[in-house]
N, C-alpha and C positions, 0 to 999 in steps of 0.2 A: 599442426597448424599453430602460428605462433598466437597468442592470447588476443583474447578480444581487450584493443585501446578504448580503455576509458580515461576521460579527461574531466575534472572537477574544475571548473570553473571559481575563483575564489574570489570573492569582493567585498569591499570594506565593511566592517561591523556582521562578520560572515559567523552564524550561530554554529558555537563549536560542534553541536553534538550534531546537524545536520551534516556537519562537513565530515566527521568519523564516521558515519553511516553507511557512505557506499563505499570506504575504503576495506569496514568489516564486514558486509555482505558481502559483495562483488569481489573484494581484494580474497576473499576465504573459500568462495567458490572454488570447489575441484573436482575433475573427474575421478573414475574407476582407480588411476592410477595414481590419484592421488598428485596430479599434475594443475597449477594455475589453471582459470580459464581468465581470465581479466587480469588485466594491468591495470592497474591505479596511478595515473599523475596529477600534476597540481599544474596550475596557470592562475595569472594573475595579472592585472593592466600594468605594464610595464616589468612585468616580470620580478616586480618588486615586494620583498614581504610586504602581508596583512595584517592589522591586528584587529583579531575577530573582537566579539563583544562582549568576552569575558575578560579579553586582555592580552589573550596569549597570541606572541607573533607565529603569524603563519606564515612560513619559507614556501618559495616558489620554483618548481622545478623550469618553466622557463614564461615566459610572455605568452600575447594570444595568440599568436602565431601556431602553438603548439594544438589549438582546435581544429587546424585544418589537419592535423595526422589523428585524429579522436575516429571512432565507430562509433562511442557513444560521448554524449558531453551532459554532464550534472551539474546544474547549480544549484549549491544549498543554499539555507535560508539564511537570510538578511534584518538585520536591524537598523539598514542606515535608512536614518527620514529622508535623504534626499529622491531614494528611490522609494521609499514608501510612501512619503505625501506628495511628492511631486513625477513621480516615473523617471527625476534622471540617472542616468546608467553614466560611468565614469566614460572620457573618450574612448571608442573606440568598440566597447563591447560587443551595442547593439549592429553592427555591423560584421563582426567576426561571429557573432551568434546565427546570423541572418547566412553567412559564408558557410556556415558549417551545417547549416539545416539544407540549403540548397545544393551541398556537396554529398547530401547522401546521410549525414548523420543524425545519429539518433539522439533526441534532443529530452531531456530530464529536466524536472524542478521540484524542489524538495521545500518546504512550507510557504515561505515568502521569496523564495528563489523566484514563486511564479511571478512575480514584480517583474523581474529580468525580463522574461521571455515575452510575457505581456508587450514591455516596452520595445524588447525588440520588433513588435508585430509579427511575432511568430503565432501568437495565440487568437490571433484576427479571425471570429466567425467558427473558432473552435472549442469545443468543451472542454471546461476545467478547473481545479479546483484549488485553493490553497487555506492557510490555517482562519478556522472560523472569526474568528478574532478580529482579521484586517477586511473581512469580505465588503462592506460598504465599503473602505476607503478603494479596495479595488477596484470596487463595478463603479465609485463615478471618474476614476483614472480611463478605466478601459472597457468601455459600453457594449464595444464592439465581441466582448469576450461571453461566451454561456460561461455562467462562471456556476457551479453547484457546489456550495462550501457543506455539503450536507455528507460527503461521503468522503474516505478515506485517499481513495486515487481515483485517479480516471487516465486507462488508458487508450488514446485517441488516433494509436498506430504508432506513426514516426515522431510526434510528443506526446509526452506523459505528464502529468503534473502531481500531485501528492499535496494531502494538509499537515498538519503540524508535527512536530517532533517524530514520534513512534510511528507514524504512517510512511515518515521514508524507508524507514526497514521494512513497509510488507511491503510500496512499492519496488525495493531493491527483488526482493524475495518473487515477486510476481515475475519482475526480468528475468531474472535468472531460471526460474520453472519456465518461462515462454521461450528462451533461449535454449535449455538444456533438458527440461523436463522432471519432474517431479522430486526423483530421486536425489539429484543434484542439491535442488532447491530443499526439501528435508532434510541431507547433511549440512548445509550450509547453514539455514535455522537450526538445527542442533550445537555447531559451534558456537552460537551467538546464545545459544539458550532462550530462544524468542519461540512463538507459535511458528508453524511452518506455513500456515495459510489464515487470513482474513481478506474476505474477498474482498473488491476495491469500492462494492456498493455502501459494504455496512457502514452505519452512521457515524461522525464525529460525536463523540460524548459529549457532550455541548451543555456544560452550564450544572452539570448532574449532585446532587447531594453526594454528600459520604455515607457509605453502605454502612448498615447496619452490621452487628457481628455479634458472637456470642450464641447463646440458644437462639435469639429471635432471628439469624441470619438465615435466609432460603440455599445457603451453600450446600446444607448435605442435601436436601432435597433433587439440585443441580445436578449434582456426584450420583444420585441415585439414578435419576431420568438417564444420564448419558450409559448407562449399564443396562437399562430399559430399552432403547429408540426404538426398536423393532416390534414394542406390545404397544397396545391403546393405551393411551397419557390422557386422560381429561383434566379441565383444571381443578373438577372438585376433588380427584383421588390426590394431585398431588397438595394441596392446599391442606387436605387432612393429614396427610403425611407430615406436614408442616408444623398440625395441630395447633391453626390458623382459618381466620374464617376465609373465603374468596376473596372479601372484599382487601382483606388487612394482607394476603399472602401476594395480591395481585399488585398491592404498593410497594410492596415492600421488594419484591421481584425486580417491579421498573427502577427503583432505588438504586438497586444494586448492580442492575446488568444492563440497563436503558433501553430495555425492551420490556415488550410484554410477554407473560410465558408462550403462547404459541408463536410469535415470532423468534423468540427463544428457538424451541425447540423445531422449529422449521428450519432453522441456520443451522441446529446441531446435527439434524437429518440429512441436511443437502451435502453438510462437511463428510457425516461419515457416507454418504452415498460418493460423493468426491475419490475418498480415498479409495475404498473398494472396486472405483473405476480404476484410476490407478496403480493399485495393486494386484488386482485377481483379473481371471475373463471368466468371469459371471455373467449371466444373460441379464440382459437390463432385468428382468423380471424378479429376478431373485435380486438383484441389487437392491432394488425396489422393496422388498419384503423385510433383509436386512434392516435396512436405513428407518422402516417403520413407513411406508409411504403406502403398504398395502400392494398394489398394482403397476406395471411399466406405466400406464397412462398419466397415472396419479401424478410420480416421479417426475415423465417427461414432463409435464405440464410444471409442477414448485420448480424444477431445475432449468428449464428455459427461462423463468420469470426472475429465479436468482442472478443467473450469469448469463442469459443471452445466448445459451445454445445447449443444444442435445446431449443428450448423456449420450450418447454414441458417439455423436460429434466432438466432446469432451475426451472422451476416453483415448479417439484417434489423436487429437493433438497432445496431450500429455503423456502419453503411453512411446510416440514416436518421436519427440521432441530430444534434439542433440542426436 
């Protein structure tokens, strides 16, 4: 089958590193054989180069035209005020965006791209999220939007939306494992040398101190726990391992990682309970024991609560995916 058509959407004051994002996710995805699965193009109002908002012109492989041949269509993020303090979209956009959503395609937005889709009323009465930064200016532009600037993506079927910079690459990451399945999507984070999975709930680091480092850094403690997940973790074994009181290892922790140690390490239990579904047929049970969750009940219960469904049900979709 010939590659899945993605189409990048490109408009003025377009943030460079958004717009490289899904051409080196998606454009680097490949199967078994080491074959493309996504096509990467460009469009632009008028089919005219851009110049993003570093400076650099961005060439146009053709007009908007070229969203009605898209599967999927990405707009990255924007720095032009006309669409950020006022929602306007250059002629034409909001109308070929609207053409291509009701044609079947799969509609993307990557920090402040969500401005576009907003204004096109694609995200009317839909969950979504973009970079923490502009979320007021967004919610009084578009009232009508659940806007959650608290989480990385959200994805809401046939749109998706993403917050700031580094979140378009799990969002890409995430299409690509829903599209193809796990394996795909870990070669692909491997060529980019990025994590191969954060789920789309976890937090925006939002406003966070500079971590500590040195002796008083909780990193080897971190490094230790993840060679651990499977034994009993309290917070006072690892605080002494710290050779730190509770109170000072439990600051110093949220400092560094913008959590707290049990939500820590409940993220790092779900992750490695994740991969093990994806990797082995383990009976949930033992998965469970693995991951340090104790019990199948335990497991299902943190793992519905993280991602919205079953570790069985988990296992069939990414195990069968592509």
């Amino acid at each position: 089958m010939p590659p899945h058509r993605v189409v990048l959407l490109v408009l003025p004051d377009v943030v460079a590193f958004d717009l490289g994002v899904p051409g080196q996710i998606l454009g680097g995805a490949r199967d078994a054989a080491d074959r493309r699965l996504y096509r990467v193009d460009v469009c632009t109002p008028g089919g005219a180069p851009v110049v993003a908002a570093s400076g650099v012109s961005v060439p146009a492989d053709r007009g908007l035209d070229l969203l009605g041949e898209a599967d999927t269509v990405v707009v990255p993020g924007v720095h032009d005020r006309a669409l950020i303090d006022r929602g306007e979209l250059p002629d034409g956009v909001g109308q070929a965006l609207r053409a291509a959503s009701a044609r079947g395609a799969r509609v993307m937005s990557i920090c402040t791209g969500a401005f576009a889709l907003a204004a096109a009323g694609l995200l009317d009465g839909r969950r979504a999220t973009t970079h923490w930064l502009h979320a007021e200016e967004f919610r009084l532009l578009f009232p009508r939007v659940e806007l959650d600037p608290g989480v990385l993506f959200v994805d809401d079927g046939d749109v998706l939306t993403s917050a700031g910079v580094a979140a378009g690459i799990d969002l890409c990451l995430h299409v690509v494992r829903a599209d193809h399945g796990s394996e795909v999507a870990n070669r692909a984070a491997r060529r980019s040398v990025v994590p191969s999975w954060r789920p789309g709930g976890q937090a925006q680091f939002i406003d966070r101190p500079l971590p500590v480092t040195g002796d008083a850094s909780t990193a080897p403690v971190r490094a230790w726990a993840l060679e651990h997940l499977d034994e009993p973790l309290d917070l006072r074994a690892l605080a002494g391992r710290a050779r730190m009181s509770v109170r000072t290892f439990t600051r110093r922790f949220r400092e560094e990682t913008g959590a707290s140690p049990g939500e820590w390490l409940l993220r790092q239990r779900v992750d490695r309970a994740r991969r093990l579904l994806e990797t082995t047929d383990l009976p949930v049970d033992q998965v469970a024991r693995h991951a340090g969750f104790g019990t199948g009940a335990a497991l299902r219960q943190r793992f519905a609560a993280a991602l919205g469904v079953s570790p069985s049900g988990y296992r069939t979709t990414f195990r069968s995916a592509g």
